[in-house]
C-alpha positions as CSV (number, residue, x, y, z in Angstrom):
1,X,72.4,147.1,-68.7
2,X,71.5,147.9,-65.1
3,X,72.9,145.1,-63.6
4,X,76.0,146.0,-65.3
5,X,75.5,149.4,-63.9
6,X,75.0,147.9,-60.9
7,X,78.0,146.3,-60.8
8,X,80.1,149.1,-61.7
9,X,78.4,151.2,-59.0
10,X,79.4,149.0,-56.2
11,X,82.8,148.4,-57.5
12,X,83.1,152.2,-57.6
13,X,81.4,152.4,-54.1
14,X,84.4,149.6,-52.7
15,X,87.5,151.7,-54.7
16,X,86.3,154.5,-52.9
17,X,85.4,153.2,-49.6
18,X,89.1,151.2,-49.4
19,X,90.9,154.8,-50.2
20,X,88.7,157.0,-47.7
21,X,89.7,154.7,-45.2
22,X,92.6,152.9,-45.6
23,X,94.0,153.7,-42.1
24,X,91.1,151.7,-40.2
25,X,90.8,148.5,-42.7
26,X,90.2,145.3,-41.7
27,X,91.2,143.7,-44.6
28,X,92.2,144.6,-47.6
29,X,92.9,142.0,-50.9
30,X,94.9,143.1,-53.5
31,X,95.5,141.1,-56.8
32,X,96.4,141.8,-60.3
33,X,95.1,138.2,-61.3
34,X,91.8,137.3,-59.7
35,X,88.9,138.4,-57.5
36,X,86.7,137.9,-54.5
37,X,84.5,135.2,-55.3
38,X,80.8,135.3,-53.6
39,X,78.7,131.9,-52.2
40,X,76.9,131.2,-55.3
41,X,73.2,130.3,-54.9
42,X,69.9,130.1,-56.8
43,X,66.9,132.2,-56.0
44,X,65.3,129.0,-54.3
45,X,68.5,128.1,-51.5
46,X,68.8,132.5,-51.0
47,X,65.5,132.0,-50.0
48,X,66.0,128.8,-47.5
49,X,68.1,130.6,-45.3
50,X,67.1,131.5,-41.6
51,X,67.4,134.7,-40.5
52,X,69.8,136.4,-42.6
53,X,72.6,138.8,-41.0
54,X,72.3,142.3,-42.2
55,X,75.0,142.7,-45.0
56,X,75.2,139.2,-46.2
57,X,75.8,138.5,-49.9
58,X,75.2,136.4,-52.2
59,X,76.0,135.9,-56.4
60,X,72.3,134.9,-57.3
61,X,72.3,132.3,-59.9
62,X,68.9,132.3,-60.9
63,X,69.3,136.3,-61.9
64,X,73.0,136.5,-62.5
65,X,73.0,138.9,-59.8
66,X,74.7,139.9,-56.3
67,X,72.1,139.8,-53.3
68,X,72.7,141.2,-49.7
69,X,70.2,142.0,-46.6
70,X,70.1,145.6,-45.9
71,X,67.5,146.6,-43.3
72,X,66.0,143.4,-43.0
73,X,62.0,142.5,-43.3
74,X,60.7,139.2,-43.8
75,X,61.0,138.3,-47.4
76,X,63.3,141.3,-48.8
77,X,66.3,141.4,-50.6
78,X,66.8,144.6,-51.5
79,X,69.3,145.1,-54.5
80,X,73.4,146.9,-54.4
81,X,71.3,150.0,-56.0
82,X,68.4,150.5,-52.8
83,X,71.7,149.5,-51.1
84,X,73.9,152.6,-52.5
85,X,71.1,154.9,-53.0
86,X,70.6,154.5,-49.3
87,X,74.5,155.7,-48.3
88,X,75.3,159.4,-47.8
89,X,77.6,159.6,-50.8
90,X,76.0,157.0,-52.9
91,X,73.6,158.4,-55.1
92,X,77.0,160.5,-56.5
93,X,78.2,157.1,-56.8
94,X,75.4,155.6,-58.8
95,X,75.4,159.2,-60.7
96,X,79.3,159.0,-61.6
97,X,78.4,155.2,-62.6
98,X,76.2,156.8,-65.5
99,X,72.8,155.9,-64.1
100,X,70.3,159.0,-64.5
101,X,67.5,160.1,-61.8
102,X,64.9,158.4,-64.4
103,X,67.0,155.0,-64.4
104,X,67.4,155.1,-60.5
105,X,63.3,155.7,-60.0
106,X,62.6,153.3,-62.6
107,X,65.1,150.6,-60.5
108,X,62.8,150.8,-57.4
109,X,64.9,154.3,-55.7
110,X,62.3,156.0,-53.8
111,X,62.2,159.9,-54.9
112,X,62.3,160.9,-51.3
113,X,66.0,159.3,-51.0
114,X,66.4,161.2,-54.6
115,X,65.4,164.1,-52.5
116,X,67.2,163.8,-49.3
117,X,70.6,162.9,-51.3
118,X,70.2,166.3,-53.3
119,X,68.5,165.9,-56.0
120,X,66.1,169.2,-56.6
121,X,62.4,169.1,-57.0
122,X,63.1,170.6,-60.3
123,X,65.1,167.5,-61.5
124,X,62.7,165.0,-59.9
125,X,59.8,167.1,-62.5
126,X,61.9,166.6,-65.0
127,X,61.9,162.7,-65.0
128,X,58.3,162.8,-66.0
129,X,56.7,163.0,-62.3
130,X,54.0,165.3,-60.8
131,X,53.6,167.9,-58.2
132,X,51.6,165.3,-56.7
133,X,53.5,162.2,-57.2
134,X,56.3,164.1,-55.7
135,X,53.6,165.5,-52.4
136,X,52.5,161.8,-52.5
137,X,56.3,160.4,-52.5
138,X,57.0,162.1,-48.9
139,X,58.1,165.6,-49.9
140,X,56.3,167.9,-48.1
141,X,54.0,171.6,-48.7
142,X,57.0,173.7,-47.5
143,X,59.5,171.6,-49.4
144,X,57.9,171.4,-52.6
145,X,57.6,175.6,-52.2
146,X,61.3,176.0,-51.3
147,X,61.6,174.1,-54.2
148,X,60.3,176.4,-56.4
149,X,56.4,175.3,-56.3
150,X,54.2,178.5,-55.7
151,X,51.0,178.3,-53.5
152,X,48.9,177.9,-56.5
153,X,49.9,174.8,-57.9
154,X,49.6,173.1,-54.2
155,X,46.3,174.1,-53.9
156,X,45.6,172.9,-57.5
157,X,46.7,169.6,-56.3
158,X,43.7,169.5,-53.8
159,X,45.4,170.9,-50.5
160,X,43.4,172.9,-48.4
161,X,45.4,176.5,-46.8
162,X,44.6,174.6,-43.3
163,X,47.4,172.2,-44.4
164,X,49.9,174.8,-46.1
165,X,49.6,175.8,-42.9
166,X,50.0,172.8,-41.3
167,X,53.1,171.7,-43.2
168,X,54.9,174.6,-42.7
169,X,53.7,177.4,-45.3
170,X,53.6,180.7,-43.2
171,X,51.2,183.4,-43.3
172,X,53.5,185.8,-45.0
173,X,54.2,183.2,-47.7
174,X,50.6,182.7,-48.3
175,X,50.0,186.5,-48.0
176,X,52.9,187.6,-51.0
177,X,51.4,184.9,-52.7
178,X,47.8,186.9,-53.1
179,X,45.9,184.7,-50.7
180,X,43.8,187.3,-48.3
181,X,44.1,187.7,-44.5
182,X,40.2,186.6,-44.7
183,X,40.9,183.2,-46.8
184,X,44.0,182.5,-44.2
185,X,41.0,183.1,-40.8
């Protein structure tokens, strides 16, 4: 179902891409009767090749699947969804395409792309994760307050006022939350 998905998202990610900017194409196919058809490969010959170019794809085989190099590392080959996810207007993209916040973290997404694409702290809680998974996932003190997290529950997750503090949490914050002058010294 998610590679279906997946599918679907980047076809929705090309339409829209091709109409945004149809003035500065390079090329453009158009057809009623056929398609663009990929270098097919198997997991094994993806593999074999030498330095891949960033944005080289592939129709995987092995995993019925379409492959490209985003970002490269040795060894990665990161999927159309880290791929989308990762564009400013992609995680409306993968949304529109019917995939939920739950089915984009359980695809590999990091939350912190959830986050810096939009999507709230409350609507990250609400896939099942923690005040700490989220603190642990890259979203900072401050954030997670701004967010609607109160003083309390970040100290009930283990951090000190120091690092409040530290990450961003003023005084006055820490004050109209009940946390004394004397506790902040």
């Amino acid at each position: 179902m998610i590679r279906d998905k997946v599918l679907q998202c980047f076809l929705i990610y090309c339409l829209f891409f091709v109409v945004n900017v149809l003035t500065a194409q390079v090329v453009e196919f158009e057809s009623t009767t056929g398609g663009v058809l990929l270098p097919r490969m198997d997991t094994q010959q993806r593999d074999a090749i030498n330095e891949p170019s960033e944005g080289k794809m592939i129709y995987n085989t092995s995993t019925g699947t379409i492959n490209y190099w985003f970002e490269l590392e040795p060894n990665t080959n990161p999927t159309i969804i880290d791929y989308l996810s990762s564009l400013p207007n992609g995680l409306a993209i993968l949304l529109q395409a019917g995939e939920t916040h739950q089915s984009l973290l359980d695809a590999g997404v990091d939350l912190i792309v959830l986050y810096n694409q939009g999507v709230s702290i409350n609507e990250l809680l609400n896939t099942g994760l923690t005040i700490q998974q989220l603190y642990d996932g890259g979203i900072n003190a401050q954030e997670l307050y701004d967010g609607g997290i109160t003083i309390q529950q970040l100290i009930d997750i283990g951090l000190s006022i120091q690092q409040l503090y530290d990450e961003g949490i003023t005084a006055q914050q820490l004050y109209d939350e009940g946390i004394t002058v004397q506790a902040i010294i």
